[in-house]
PDB file of N, CA, C and O in Angstrom:
ATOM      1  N   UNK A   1      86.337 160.933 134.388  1.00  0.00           N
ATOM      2  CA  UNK A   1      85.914 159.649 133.923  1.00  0.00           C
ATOM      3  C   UNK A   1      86.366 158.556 134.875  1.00  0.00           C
ATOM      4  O   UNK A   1      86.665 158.878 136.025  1.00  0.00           O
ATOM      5  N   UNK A   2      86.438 157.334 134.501  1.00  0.00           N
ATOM      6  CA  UNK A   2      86.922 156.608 135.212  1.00  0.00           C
ATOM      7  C   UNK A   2      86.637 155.046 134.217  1.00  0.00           C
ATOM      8  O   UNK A   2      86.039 155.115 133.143  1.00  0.00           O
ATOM      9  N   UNK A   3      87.118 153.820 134.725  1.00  0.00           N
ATOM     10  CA  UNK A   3      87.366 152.378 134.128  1.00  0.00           C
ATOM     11  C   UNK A   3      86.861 151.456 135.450  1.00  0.00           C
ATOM     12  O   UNK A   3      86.793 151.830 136.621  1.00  0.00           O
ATOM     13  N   UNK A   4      86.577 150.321 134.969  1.00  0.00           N
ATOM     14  CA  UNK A   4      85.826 149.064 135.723  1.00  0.00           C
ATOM     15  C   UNK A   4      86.922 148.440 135.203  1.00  0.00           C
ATOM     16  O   UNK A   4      87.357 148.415 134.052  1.00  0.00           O
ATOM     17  N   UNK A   5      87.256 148.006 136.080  1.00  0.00           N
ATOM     18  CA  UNK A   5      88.516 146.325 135.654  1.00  0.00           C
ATOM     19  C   UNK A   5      87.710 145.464 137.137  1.00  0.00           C
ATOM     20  O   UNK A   5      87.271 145.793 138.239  1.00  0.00           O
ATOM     21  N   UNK A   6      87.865 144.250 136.346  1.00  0.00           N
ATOM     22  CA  UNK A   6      87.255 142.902 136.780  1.00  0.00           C
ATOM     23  C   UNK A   6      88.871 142.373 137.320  1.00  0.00           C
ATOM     24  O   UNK A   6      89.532 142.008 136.348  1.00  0.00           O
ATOM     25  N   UNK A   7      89.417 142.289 138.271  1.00  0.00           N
ATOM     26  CA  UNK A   7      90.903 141.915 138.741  1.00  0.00           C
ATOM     27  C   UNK A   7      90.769 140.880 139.863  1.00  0.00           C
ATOM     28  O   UNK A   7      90.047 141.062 140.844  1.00  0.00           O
ATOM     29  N   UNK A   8      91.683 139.522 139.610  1.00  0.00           N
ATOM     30  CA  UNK A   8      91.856 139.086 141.183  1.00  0.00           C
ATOM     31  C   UNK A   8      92.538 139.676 142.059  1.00  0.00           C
ATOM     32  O   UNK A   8      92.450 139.171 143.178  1.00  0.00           O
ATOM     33  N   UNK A   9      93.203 140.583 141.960  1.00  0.00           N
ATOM     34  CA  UNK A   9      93.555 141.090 143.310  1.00  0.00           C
ATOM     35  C   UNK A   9      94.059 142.493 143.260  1.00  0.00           C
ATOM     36  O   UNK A   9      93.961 142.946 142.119  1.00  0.00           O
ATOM     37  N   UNK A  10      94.545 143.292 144.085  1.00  0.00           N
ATOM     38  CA  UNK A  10      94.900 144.136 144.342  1.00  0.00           C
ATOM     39  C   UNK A  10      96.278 144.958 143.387  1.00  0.00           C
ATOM     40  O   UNK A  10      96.362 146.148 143.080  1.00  0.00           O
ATOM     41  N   UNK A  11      97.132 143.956 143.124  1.00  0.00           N
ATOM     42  CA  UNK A  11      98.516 144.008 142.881  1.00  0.00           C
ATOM     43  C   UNK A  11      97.595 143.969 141.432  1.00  0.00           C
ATOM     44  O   UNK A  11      97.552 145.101 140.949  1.00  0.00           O
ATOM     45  N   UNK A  12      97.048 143.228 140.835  1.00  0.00           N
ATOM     46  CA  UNK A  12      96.413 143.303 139.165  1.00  0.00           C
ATOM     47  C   UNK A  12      95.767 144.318 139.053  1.00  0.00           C
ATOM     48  O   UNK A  12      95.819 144.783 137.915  1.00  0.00           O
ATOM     49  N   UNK A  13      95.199 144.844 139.720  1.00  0.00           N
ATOM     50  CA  UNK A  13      94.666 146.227 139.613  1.00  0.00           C
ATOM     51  C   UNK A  13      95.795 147.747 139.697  1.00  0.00           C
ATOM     52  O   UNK A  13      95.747 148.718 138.941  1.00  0.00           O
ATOM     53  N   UNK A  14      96.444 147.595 140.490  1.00  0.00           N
ATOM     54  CA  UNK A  14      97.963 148.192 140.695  1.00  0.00           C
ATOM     55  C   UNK A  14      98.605 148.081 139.462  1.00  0.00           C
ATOM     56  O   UNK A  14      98.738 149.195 138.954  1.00  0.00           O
ATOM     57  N   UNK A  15      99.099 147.086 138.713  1.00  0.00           N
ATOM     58  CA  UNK A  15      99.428 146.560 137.914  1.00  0.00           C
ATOM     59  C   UNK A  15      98.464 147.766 136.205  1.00  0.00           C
ATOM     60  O   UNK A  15      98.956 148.113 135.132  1.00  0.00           O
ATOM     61  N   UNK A  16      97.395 147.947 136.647  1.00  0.00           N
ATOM     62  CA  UNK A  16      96.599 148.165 135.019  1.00  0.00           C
ATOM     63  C   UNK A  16      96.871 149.732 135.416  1.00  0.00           C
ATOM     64  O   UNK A  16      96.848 150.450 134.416  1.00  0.00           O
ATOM     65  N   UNK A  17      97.073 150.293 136.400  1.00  0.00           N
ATOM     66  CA  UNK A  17      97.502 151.438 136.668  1.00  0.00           C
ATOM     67  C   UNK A  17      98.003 152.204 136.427  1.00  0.00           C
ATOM     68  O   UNK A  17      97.763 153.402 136.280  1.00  0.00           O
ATOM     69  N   UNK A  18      99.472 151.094 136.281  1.00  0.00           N
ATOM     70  CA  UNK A  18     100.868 151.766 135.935  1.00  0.00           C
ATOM     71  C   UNK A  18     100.539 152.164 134.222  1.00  0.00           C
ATOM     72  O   UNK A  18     101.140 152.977 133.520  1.00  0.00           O
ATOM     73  N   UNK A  19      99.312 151.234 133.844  1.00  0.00           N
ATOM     74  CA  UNK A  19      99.876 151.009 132.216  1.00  0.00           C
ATOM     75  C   UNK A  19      98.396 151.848 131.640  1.00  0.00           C
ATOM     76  O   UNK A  19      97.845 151.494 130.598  1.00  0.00           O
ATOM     77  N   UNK A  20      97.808 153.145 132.610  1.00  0.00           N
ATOM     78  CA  UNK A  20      96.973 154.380 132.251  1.00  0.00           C
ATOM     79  C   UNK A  20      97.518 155.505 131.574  1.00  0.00           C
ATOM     80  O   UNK A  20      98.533 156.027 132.036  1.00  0.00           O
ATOM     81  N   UNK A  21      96.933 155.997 130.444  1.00  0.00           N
ATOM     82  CA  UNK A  21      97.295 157.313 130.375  1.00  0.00           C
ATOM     83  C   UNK A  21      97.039 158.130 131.694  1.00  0.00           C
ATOM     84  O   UNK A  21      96.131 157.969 132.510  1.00  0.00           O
ATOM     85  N   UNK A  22      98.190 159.160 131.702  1.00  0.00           N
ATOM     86  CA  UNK A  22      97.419 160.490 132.723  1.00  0.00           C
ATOM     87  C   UNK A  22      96.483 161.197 132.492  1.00  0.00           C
ATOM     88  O   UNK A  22      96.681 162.038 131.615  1.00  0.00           O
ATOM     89  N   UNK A  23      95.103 161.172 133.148  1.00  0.00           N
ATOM     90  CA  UNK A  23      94.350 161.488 132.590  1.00  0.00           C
ATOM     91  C   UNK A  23      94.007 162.996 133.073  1.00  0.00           C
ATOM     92  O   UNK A  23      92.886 163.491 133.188  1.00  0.00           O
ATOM     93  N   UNK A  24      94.985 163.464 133.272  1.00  0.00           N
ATOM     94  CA  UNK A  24      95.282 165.094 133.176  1.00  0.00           C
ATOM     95  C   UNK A  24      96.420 165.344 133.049  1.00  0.00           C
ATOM     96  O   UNK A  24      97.137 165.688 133.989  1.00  0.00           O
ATOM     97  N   UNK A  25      96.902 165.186 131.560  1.00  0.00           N
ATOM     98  CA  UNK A  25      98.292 165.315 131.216  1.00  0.00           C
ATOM     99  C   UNK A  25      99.371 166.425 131.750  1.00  0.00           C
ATOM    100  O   UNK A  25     100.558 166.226 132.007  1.00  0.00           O
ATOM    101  N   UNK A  26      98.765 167.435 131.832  1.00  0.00           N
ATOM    102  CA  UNK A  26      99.419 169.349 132.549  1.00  0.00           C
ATOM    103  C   UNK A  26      98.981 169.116 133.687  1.00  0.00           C
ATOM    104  O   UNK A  26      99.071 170.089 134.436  1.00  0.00           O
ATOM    105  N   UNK A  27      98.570 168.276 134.097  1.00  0.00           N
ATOM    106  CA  UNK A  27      98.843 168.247 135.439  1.00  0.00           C
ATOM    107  C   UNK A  27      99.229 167.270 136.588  1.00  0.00           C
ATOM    108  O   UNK A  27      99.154 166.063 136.354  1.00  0.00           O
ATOM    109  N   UNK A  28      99.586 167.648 137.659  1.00  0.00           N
ATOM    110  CA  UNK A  28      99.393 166.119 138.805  1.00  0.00           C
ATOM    111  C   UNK A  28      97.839 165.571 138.866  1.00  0.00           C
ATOM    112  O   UNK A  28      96.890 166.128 138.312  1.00  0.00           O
ATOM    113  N   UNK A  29      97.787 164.637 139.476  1.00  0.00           N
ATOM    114  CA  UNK A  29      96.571 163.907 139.190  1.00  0.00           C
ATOM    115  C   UNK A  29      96.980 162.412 139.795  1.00  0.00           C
ATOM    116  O   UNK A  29      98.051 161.869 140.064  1.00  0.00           O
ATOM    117  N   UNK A  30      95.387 161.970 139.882  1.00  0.00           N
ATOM    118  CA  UNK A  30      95.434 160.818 141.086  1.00  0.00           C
ATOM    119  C   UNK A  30      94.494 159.986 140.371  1.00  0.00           C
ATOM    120  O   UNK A  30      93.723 160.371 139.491  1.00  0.00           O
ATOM    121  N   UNK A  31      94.640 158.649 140.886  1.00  0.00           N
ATOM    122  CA  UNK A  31      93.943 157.479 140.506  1.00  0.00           C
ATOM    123  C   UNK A  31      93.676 156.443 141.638  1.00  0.00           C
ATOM    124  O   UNK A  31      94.396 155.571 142.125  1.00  0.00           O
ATOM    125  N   UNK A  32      92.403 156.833 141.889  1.00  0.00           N
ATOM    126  CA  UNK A  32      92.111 156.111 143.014  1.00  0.00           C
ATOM    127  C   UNK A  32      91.576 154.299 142.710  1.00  0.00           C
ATOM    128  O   UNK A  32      90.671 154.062 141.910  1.00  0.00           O
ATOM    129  N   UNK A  33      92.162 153.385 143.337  1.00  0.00           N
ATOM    130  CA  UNK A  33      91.708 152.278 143.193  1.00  0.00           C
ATOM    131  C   UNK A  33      90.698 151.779 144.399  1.00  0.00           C
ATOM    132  O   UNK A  33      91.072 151.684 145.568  1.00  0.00           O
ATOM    133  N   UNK A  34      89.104 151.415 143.858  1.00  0.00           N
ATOM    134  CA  UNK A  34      88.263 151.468 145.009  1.00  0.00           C
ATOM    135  C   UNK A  34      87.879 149.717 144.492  1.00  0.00           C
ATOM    136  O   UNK A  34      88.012 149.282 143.348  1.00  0.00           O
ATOM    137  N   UNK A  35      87.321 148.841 145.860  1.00  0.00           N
ATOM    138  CA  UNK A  35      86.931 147.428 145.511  1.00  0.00           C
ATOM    139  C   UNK A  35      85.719 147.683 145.425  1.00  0.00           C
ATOM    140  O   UNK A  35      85.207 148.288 146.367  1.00  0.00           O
ATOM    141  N   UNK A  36      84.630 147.177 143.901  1.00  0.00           N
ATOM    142  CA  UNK A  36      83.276 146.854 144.273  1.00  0.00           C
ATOM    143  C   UNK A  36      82.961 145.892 143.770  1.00  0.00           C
ATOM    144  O   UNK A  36      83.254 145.350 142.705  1.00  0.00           O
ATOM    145  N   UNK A  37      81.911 145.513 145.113  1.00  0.00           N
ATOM    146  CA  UNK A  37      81.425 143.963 145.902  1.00  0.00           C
ATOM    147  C   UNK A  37      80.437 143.619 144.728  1.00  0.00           C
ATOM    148  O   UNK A  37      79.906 144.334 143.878  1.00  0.00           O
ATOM    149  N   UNK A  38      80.384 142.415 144.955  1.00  0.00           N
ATOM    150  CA  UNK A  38      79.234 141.593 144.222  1.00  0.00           C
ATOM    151  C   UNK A  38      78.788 140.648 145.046  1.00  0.00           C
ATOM    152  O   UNK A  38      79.450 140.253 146.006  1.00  0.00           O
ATOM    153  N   UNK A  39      77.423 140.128 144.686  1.00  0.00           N
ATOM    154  CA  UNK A  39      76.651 139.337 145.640  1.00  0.00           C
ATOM    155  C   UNK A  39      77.623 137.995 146.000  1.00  0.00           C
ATOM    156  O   UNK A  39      77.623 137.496 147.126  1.00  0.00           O
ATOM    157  N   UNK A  40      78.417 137.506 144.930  1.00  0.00           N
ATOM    158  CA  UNK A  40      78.942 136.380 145.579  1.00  0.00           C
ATOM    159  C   UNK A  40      79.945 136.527 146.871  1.00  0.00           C
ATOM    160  O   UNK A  40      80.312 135.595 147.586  1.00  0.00           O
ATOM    161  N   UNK A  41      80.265 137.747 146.991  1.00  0.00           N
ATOM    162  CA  UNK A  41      81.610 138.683 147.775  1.00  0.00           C
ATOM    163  C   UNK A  41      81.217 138.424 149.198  1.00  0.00           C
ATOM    164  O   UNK A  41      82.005 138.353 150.141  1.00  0.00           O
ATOM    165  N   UNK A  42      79.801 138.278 149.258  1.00  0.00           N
ATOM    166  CA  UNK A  42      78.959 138.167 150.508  1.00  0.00           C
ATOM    167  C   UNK A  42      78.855 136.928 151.092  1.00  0.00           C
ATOM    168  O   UNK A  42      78.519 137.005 152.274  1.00  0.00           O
ATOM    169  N   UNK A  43      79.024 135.831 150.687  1.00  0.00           N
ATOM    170  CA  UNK A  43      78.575 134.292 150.868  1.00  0.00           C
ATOM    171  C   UNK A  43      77.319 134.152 151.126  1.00  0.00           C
ATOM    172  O   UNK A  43      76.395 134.721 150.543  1.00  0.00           O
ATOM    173  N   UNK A  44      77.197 132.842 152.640  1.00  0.00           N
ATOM    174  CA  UNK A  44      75.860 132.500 153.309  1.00  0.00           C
ATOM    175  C   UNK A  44      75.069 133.787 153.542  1.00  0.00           C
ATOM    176  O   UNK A  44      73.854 133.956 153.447  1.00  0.00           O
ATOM    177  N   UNK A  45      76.268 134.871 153.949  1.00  0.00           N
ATOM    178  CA  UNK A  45      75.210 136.382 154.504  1.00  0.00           C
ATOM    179  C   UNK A  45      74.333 136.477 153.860  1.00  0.00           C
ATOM    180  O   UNK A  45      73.226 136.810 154.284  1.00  0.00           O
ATOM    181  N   UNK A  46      74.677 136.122 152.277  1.00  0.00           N
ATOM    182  CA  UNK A  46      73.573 137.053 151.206  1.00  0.00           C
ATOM    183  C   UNK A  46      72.425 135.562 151.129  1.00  0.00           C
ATOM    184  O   UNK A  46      72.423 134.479 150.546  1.00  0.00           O
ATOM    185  N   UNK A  47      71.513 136.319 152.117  1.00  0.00           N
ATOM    186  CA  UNK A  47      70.271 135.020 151.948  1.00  0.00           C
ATOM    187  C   UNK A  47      69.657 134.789 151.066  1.00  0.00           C
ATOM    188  O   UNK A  47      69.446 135.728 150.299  1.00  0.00           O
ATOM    189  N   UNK A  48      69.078 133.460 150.741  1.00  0.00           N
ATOM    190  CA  UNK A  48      67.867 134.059 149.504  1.00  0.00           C
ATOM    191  C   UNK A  48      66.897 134.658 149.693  1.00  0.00           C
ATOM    192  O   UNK A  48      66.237 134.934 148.690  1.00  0.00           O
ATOM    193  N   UNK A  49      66.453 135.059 150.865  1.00  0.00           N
ATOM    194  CA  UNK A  49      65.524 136.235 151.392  1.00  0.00           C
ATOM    195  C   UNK A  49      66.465 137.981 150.949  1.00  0.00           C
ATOM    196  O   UNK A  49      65.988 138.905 150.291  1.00  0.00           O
ATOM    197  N   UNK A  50      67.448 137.931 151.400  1.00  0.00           N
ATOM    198  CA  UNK A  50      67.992 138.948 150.583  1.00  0.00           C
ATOM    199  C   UNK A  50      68.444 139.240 149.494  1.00  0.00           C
ATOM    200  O   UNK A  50      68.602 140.418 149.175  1.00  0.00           O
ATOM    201  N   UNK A  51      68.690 138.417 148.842  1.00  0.00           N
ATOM    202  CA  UNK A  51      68.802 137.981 147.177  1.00  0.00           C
ATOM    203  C   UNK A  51      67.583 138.802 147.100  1.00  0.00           C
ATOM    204  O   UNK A  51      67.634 140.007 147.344  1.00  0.00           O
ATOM    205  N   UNK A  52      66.053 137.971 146.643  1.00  0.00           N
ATOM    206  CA  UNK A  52      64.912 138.443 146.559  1.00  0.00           C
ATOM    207  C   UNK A  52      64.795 139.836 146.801  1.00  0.00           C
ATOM    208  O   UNK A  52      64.698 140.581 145.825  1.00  0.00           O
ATOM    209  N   UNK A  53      64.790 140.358 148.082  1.00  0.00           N
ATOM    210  CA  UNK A  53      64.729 141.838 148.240  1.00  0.00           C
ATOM    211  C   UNK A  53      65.654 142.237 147.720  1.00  0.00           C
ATOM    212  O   UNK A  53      65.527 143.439 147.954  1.00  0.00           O
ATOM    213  N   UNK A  54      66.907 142.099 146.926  1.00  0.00           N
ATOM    214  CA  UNK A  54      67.333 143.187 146.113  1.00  0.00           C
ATOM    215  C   UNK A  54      66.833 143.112 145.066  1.00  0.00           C
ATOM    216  O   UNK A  54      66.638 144.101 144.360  1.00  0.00           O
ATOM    217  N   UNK A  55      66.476 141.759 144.696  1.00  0.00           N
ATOM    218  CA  UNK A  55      65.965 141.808 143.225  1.00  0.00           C
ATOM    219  C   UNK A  55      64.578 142.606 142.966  1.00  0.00           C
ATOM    220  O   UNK A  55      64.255 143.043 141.861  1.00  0.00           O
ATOM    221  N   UNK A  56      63.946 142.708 143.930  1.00  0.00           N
ATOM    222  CA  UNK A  56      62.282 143.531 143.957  1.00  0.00           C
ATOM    223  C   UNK A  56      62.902 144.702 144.166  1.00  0.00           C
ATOM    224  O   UNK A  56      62.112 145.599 143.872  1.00  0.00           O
ATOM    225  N   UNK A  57      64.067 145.190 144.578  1.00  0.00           N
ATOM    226  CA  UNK A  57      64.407 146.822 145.219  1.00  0.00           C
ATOM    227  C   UNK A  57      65.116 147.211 143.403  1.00  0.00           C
ATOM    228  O   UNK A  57      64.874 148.089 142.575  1.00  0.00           O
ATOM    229  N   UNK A  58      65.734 146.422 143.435  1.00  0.00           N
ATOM    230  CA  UNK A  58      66.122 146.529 141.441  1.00  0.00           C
ATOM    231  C   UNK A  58      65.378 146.868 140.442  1.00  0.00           C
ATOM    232  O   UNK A  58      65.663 147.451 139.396  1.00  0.00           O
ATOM    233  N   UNK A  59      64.197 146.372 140.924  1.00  0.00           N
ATOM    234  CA  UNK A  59      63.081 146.444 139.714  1.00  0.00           C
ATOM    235  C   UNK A  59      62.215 147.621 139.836  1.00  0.00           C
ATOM    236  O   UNK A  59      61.616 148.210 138.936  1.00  0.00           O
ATOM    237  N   UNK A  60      62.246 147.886 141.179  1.00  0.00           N
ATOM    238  CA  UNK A  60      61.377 149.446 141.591  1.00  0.00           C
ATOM    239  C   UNK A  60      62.254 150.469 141.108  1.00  0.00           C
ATOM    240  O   UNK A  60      61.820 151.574 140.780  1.00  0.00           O
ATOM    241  N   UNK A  61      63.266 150.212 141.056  1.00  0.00           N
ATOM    242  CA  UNK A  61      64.369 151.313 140.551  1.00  0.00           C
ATOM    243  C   UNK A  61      64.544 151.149 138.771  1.00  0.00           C
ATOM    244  O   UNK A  61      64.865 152.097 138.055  1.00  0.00           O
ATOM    245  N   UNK A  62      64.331 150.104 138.391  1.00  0.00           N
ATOM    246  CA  UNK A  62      64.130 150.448 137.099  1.00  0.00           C
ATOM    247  C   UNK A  62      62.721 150.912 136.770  1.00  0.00           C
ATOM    248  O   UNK A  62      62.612 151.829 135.956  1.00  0.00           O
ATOM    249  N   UNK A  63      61.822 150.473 137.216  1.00  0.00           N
ATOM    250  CA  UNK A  63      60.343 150.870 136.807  1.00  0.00           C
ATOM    251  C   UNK A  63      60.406 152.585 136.805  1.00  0.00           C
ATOM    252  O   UNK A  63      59.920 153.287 135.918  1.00  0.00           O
ATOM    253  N   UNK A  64      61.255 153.167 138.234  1.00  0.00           N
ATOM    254  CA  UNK A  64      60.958 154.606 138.106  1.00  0.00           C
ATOM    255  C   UNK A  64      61.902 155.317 137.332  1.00  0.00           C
ATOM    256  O   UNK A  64      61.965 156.527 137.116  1.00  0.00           O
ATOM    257  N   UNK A  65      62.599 154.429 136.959  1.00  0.00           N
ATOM    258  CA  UNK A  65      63.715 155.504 135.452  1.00  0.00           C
ATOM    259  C   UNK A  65      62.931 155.551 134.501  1.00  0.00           C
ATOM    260  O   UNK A  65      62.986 156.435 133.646  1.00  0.00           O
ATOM    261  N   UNK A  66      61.971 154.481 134.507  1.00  0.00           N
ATOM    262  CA  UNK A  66      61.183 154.188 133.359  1.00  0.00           C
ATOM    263  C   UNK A  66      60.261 155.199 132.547  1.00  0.00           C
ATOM    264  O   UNK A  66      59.987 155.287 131.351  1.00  0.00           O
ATOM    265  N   UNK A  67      59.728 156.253 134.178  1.00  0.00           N
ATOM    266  CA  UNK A  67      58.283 156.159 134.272  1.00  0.00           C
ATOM    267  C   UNK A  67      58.573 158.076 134.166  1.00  0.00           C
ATOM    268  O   UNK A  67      57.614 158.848 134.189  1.00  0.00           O
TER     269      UNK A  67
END
C-alpha cells in the first residue's frame, strides 16, 4: 500500500514517518519517501500552451478508461 501526505517539506514528511505503523510487522521493511510535482512546482516553464496540452492529454485518458 502506500499514503499521499500533502507536506511543506521534507523534515514534515520525515516527521509523519516516524509516527507509521510497520507495515510489515514480522518483518524489516522500508518506507520510501518520494516528492510528487504539481503544475504550480513548475512556474513560468508550465506554459499555458502546456497547461492546455495536458489538459487535452487528461481528457484522452479519461475518455479511454471510459470506453
Amino acid at each position: 500500500g502506500f499514503w499521499l501526505w500533502q507536506v511543506k517539506s521534507l523534515e514534515d514528511a520525515i516527521e509523519w514517518v516516524k509516527r507509521c505503523p510497520n507495515p510489515c510487522p514480522d518483518t524489516e521493511s522500508e518506507i520510501e519517501i518520494r516528492q510528487i510535482f504539481e503544475a504550480e512546482d513548475f512556474g513560468a516553464e508550465f506554459t499555458p500552451e502546456l497547461r492546455a496540452q495536458e489538459e487535452r492529454l487528461r481528457a484522452q485518458i479519461e475518455k479511454q478508461t471510459k470506453s
